[in-house]
N, C-alpha and C positions, 0 to 999 in steps of 0.2 A: 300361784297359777296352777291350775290342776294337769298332772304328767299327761302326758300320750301315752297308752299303753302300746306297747310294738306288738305289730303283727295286728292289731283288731283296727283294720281301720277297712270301709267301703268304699260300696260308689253307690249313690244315686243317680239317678236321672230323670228329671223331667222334661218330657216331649211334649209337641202337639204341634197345631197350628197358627199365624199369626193370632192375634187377641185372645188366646185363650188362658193368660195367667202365667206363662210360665215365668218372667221374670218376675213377677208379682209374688208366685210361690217359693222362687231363688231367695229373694229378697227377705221374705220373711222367716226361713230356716235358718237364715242367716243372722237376723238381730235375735231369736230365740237361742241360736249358740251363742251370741255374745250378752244376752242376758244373764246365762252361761257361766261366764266369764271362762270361755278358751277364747284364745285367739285364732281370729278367721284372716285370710288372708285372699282378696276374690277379685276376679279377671274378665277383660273383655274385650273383646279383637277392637283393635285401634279404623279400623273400617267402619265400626258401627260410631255414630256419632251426631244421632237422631236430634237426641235431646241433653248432652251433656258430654264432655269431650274425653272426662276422668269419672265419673259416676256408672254403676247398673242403675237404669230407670226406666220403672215400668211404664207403661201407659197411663196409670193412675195416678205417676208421677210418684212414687214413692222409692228412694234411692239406697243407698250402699257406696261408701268408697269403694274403687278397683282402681287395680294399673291396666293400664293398653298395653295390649301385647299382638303381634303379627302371626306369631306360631305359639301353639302347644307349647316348644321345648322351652320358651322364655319362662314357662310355671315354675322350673326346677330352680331357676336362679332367685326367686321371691321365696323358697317356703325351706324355712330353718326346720332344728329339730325340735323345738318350741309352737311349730305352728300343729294346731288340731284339727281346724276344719278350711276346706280350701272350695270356694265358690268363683264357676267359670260359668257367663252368659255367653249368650251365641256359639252354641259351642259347634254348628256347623260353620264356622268360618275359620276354623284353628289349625286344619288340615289333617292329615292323615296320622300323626304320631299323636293326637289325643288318648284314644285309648291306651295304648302305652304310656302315654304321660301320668292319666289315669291311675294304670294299673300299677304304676311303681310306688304312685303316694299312697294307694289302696295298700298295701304291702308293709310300707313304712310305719301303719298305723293313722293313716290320717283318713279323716271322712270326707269325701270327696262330692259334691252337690255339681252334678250339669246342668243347665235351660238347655234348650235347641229344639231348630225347626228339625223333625223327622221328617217331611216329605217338601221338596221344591214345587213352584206354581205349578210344575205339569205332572203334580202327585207322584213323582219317580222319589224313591229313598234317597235324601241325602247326609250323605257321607262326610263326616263321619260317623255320624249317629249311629247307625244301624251296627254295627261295630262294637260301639261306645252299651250299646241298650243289648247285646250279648253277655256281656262279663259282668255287667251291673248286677246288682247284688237288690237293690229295690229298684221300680220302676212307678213313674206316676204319667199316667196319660191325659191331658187335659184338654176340655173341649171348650170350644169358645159360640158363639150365637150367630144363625144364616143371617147375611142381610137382606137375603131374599125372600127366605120364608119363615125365619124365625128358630127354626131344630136346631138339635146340635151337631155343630159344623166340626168337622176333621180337618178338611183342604183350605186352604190359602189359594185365594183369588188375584191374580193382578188383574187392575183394571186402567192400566197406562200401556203402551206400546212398546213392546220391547223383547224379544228372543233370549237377552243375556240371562244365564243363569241367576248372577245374582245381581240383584238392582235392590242400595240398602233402600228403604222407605218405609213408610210406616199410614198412616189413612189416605194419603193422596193417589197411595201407588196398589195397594191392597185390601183387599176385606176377607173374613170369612164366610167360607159357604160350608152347605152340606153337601154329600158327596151327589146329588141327586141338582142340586141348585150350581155346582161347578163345573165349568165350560172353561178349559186350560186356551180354547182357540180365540176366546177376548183377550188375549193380551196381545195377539196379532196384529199389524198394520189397518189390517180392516176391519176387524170389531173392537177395538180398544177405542177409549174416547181420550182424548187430550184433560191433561189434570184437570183443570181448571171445571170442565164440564162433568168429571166423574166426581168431584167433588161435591159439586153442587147438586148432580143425582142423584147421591146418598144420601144428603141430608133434607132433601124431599123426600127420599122413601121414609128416612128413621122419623120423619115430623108424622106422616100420614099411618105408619102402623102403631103410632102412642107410646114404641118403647124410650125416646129420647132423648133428654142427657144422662140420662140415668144409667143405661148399659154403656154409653163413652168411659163414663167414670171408671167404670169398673173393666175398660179395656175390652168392654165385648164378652164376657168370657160368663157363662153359665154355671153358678156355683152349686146350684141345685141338681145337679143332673146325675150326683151319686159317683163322679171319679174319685177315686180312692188314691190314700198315698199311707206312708209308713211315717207314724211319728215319734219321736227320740226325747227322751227324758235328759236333767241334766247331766248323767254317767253318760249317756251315747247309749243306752241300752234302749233298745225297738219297743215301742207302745202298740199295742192292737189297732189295724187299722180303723180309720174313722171314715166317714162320708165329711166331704166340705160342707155339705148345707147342714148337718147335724154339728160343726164344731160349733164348740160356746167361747172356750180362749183365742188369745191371739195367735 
């Protein structure tokens, strides 16, 4: 197995909005370290449990082992001095001692990969992200497709009723919009639609503008649109960034 070298290890972070990739992107950093062959060792708040109760999975259904975990500080008890790369999804659900969680495996030498929402439906930063995309060392922003008018979307839409911060869901409860097509006051008692009915709206709209199943597949998420990330060779050593719609490997 190839050593850790102490002291050289990061943080990544990939943000953005619902359907915009980023577990999709978690996911694949991840089977190219373990093509690798380091050992990864990757996490995901036991609240999320969409689609799988032990698995990261994206929207396009493409998975990763993880362990569920409630808090941040449970990372420390999973990751030896054996482990090289440590991947956490959702990482706005882990609470407040992430980046510090973070920053101590960054330290140790390990490479550190986060997903997470940066902003809640009513576009306010959420925390702990904003924190977490401070210290990070690279950063990948990722945008996903309006379902209103087709651009690239930043904001996370609810489109079910509800105030609470966080309400886990995934297509019945959310869409992306662009920041021009996002109305934070649909999720209110009076413009929000009951599931069943927003469900069925979307998938009128996705029939009539000819994008449809085609962008489901790929979770919404616009890979042409030139968001940029940093890519790592099998050392851990940073490759020049690429555009996603210009990559040719996996």
């Amino acid at each position: 197995m190839n050593e850790r070298p102490d002291g050289y290890g990061w943080i990544e972070v990939i943000a953005g909005s619902m359907f915009s990739g980023k577990s999709e992107e978690l996911i694949r950093r991840l089977r190219r370290a373990k093509i690798a062959r380091q050992k990864i060792v990757a996490f995901k708040p036991r609240i999320d449990d969409r689609y799988d109760d032990d698995d990261i999975v994206s929207h396009d259904d493409r998975r990763v082992e993880s362990h569920r975990i409630d808090t941040a500080e449970e990372i420390l008890d999973y990751v030896d001095d054996e482990t090289q790369v440590v991947g956490i999804d959702e990482g706005q659900f882990l609470g407040p001692k992430l980046p510090e969680v973070c920053e101590e495996l960054a330290n140790r030498g390990v490479r550190v990969i986060v997903a997470g929402l940066d902003q809640d439906y009513l576009g306010r930063p959420f925390e702990p992200m904003p924190a977490l995309l401070a210290i990070a060392e690279y950063i990948t922003k990722t945008l996903a497709v309006c379902m209103k008018c087709g651009r690239p979307a930043n904001r996370t839409q609810r489109i079910i009723a509800s105030r609470e911060r966080v309400v886990v869901g995934a297509g019945e409860a959310y869409e992306a919009r662009c920041r021009h097509c996002w109305n934070p006051e649909e999720a209110s008692e009076d413009h929000a639609e009951p599931d069943g009915r927003a469900m069925r709206r979307r998938a009128r709209e996705r029939e009539s503008s000819g994008r449809g199943a085609e962008d489901d597949a790929r979770g919404g998420r616009d890979v042409s649109e030139g968001d940029r990330e940093i890519e790592f060779d099998e050392r851990k050593q940073p490759i020049k960034a690429e555009s996603k719609g210009e990559r040719s490997g996996p």
